[in-house]
C-alpha positions in Angstrom: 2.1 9.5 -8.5 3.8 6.6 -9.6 5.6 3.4 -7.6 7.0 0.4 -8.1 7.1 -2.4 -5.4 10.2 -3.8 -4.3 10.8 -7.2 -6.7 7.6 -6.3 -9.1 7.2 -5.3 -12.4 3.8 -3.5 -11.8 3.9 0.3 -11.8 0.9 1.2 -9.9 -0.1 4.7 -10.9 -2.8 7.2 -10.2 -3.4 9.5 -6.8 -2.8 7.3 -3.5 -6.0 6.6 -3.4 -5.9 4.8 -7.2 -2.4 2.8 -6.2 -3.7 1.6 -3.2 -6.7 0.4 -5.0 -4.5 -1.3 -8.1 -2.2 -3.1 -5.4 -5.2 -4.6 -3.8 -6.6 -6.3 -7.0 -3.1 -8.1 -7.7 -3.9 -9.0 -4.1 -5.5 -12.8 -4.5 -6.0 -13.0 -0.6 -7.5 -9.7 -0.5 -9.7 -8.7 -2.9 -13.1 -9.2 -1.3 -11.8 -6.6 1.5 -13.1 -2.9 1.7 -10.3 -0.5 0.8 -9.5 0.4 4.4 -9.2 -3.2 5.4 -7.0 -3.9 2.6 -4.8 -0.7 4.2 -5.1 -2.6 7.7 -4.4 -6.1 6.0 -1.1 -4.2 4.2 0.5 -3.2 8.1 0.0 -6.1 9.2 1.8 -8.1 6.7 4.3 -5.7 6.3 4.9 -6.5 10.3 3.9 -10.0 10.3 6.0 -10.9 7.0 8.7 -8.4 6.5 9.1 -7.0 9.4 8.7 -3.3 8.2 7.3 -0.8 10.8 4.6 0.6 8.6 2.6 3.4 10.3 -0.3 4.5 8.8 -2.2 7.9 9.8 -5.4 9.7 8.8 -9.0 9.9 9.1 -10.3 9.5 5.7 -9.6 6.6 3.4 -7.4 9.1 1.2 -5.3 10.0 3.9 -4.7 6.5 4.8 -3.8 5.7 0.9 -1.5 8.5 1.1 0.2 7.3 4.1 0.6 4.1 3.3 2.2 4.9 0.0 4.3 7.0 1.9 5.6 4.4 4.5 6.1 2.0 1.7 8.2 4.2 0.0 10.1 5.4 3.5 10.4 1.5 4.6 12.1 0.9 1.0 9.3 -1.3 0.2 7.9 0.5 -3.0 10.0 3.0 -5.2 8.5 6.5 -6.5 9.1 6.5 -10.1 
């Protein structure tokens, strides 16, 4: 998989689980968070700051990649390349 965030550069590529991981080191404010805080730190800006309805689902930390991917692709916040 590969995405581009809406007004980056970055491409962030690799399986969910590697984006999500490569978003959250360009992250300043949240790089000393565990991956699936980083995933709950990513809804709630996406609420809190662009008012995006992000939903994300899943049990396991590679679900939640996946579905965050997916609602930030279905919000219009990321691009699939």
């Amino acid at each position: 998989m590969r995405i581009q965030l809406r007004d980056e550069k970055r491409v962030f590529q690799g399986t969910a689980t590697e984006v999500v991981q490569q978003m959250q080191v360009t992250a300043i404010f949240a790089a000393h968070l565990s991956l699936p805080d980083y995933i709950d730190w990513c809804v709630g800006n996406a609420k809190r700051l662009l008012e995006l309805d992000v939903k994300v689902t899943g049990d396991s930390v590679e679900e939640r990649c996946a579905s965050l991917i997916a609602e930030l692709v279905r919000t219009g916040f990321a691009d699939e390349l």
